[in-house]
N, C-alpha and C positions, 0 to 999 in steps of 0.2 A: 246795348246788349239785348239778346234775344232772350226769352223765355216759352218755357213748353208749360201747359198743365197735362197734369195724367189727375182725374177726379178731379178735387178741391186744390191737388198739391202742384203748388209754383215751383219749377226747376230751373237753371239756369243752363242754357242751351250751349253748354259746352264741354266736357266728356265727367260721366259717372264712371265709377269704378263698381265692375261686373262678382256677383257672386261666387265665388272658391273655396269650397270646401277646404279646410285644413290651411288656408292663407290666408282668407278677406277677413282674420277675425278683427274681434271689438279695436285692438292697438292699431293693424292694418289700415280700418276703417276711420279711424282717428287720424292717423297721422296722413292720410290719403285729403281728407277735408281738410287739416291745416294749410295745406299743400295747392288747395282749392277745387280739388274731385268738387262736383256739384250735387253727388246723389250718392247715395251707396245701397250696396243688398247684401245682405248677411249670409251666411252659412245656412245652406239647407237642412231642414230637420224635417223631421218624418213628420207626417201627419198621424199614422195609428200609434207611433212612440207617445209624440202627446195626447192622443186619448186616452194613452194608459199613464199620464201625467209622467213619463218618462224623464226624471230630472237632469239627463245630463243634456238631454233635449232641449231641456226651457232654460236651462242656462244658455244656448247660442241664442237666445231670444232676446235679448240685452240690449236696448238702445239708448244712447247716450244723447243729454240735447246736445252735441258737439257736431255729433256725428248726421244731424239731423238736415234737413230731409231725408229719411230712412227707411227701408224696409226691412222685413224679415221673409224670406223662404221656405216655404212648406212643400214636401213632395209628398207623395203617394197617389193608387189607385183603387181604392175602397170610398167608396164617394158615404161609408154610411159612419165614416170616420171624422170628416169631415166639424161637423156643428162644436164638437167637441172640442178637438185641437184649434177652431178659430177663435172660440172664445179663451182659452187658455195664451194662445199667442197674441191677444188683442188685452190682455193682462201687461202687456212690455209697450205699449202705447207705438206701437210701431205707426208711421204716418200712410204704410201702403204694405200690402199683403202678396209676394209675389209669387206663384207656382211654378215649379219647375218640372217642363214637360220637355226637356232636351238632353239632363246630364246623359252622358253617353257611358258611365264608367258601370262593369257587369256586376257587382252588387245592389247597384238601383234597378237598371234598362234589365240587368237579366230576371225582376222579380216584378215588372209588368209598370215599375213605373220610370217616370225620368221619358226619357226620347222614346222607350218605348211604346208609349201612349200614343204618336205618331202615326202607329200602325193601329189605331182604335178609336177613329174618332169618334162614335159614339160613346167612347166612356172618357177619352177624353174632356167632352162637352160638358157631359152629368158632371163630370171633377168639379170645370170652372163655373158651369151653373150653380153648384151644392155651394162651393167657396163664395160667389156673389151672394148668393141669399144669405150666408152665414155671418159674413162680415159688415162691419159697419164704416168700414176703411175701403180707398180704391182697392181693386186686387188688377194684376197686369199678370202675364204669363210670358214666360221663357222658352223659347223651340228654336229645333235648329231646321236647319234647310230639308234634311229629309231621314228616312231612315238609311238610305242607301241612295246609289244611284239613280238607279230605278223607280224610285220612289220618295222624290223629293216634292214633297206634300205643302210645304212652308206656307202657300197661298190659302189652299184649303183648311188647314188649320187655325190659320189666324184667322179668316171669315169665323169661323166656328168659335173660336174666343169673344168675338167681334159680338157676333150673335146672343153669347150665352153672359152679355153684360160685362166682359174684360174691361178695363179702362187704356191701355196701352199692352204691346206685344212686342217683345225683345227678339230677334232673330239671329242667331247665329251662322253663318256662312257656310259653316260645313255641315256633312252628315252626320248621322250616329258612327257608321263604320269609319269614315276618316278621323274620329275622334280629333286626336289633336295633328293633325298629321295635312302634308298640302297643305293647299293654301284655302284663305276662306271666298269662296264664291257670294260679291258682293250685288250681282243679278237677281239673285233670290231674295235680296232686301229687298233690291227699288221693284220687284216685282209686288212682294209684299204691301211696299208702300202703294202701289199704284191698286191694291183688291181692297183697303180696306180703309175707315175714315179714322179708327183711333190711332194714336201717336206710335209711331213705330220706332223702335230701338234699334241702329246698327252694333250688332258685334263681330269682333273677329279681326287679327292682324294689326291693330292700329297701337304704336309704338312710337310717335313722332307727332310732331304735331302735324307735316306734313297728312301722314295718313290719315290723320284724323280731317282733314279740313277733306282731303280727296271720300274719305268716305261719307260724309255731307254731301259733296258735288254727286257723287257716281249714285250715289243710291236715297237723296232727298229724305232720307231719314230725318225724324223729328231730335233725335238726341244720338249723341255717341257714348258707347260702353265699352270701358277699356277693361282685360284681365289681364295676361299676362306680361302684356307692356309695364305694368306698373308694377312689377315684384323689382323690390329692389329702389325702386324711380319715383317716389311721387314728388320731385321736381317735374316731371310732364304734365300732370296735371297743373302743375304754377304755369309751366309755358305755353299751353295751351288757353288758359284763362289772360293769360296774359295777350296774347296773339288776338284774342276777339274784343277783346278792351279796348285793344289800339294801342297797347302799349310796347315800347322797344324790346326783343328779346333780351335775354339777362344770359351771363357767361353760365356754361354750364358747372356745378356745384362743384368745390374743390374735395380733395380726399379727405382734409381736416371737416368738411362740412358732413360726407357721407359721413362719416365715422358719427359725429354727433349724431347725428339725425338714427342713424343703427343702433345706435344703445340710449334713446329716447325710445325708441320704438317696443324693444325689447323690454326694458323698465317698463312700459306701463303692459308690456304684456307677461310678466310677471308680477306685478300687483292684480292684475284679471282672473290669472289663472294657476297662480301661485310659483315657488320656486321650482318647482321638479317637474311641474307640466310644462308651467314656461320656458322652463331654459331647454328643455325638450324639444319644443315647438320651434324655439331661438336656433337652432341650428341652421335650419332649411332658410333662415327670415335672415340672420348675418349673412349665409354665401351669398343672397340675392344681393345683398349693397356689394361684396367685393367683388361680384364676376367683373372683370374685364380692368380691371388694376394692375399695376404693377404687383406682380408676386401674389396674382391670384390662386393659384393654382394649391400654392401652400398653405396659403392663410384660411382657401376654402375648405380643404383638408383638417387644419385646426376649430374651423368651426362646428364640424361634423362629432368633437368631445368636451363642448361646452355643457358642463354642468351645474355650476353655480354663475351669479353674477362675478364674482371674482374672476374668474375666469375669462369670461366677457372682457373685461374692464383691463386685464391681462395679454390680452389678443388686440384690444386696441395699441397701446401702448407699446406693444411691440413694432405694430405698425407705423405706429408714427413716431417711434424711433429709428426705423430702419429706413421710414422714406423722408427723415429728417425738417419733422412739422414739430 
């Protein structure tokens, strides 16, 4: 088995599970390392929120040793914000500190941070410069291919990361404006790869192990970083750890196993975040296990007024009564 270091920290060179807003939390992030993800990065949180000790902030700053090798994510672009929120987020022992200079969604990028940064690489740089000198943990950064078309900067930026002391640089394949949309352009990795000496992250499309091994060949990346392959899935991550072991593929999980594996997940994501945010949050995280079931369609619909665990527990039950488990 391969290993990458990004700083001091030992990774196993076989697919991390990628930061998501409103999905990759602490349960996600849990049950994805069961499962064998090799790295994980938390939910982004503002950098001037926690200067101003923002607490719904440093709650997504939460690392578990389960979940460990870990990071946490800080955006923004006020570099005088900085000093502040590093040592409040360096308070949760996180093992790597990771900036996010690519979300593309218009309440970050339209208020100068996230991918917009992109189009700034001078304040860009001061960001990852201010975050190096501030922390005492690797810090690696997040971008995507470009702002637009026309301006797919990927290379240039990650030099400038490169430069201002990053330890590894994560790229994602598409632009700002393709947001999630097309496919991800995996040129602009190995391009990437080829401008610059630290450890470079592919992301984008990888949902198989297949893909995952091709975007290794196509684009020489030091590690792979899966998001939305794994909502729902973190058997990929088992089969993908399992494929570079050397060991035989395993049948893929039966209904009675998704079912468990959904309301473990769910369970510990209301002991995190209690019952009414959890079972909240539990909606969007049940339909991920049921797409593509028998009798999807309804059951995802039922998950969409999960209110209590009872309820939960209710909607299994049904299920595997109706599919006769």
């Amino acid at each position: 088995m391969e290993y990458i270091t990004i700083g001091n920290i030992k990774i196993k060179k076989t697919a991390a599970l990628a930061p998501m807003a409103g999905v990759a939390d602490t349960a996600f992030r849990t049950v994805a390392k069961r499962f064998g993800a090799c790295y994980a990065v938390g939910e982004m949180v503002s950098i001037k929120g926690l200067a101003y000790s923002d607490r719904k902030s440093a709650e997504l700053l939460t690392v578990t040793d389960e979940e460990r090798p870990a990071a946490v994510q800080l955006f923004g672009c006020e570099p005088e914000f900085v000093p502040a929120a590093v040592e409040i987020a360096e308070r949760y022992s996180p093992d790597i500190i990771d900036f996010n200079a690519g979300c593309p969604v218009p309440k970050v990028a339209g208020n100068g941070s996230g991918s917009a940064l992109m189009k700034d690489p001078a304040l860009f740089g001061k960001m990852v410069e201010t975050l190096v000198k501030a922390a005492h943990v690797p810090v690696t950064v997040k971008i995507r291919a470009g702002w637009d078309e026309e301006h797919r900067n990927a290379c240039e930026i990650a030099h400038i990361a490169e430069e201002c002391g990053a330890a590894a640089v994560a790229v994602h394949g598409r632009t700002k404006t393709q947001m999630y949309t097309g496919k991800a352009d995996r040129s602009i990795i190995a391009a990437v790869k080829r401008t610059v000496k630290i450890p470079v992250i592919g992301n984008g499309d990888v949902d198989s192990v297949e893909s995952c091994v091709s975007m290794y060949d196509e684009t020489g990346c030091d590690l792979v970083m899966i998001a939305r392959g794994a909502y729902g899935n973190p058997w990929l991550f088992r089969d993908i750890d399992d494929f570079f072991e050397g060991r035989p593929a395993r049948p893929a999980p039966s209904l009675d196993e998704r079912l468990d594996v959904m309301r473990e997940q769910i369970e510990l994501l209301v002991k995190c975040k209690g019952g009414y945010i959890g079972m909240k949050e539990a909606r969007a995280q049940a339909a991920f296990y049921l797409k593509g079931m028998p009798g999807a369609a309804k059951y995802r619909g039922m998950c969409g007024k999960l209110s209590e665990p009872d309820d939960l527990y209710g909607l299994i039950k049904l299920i595997k009564t109706e599919n006769n488990i």
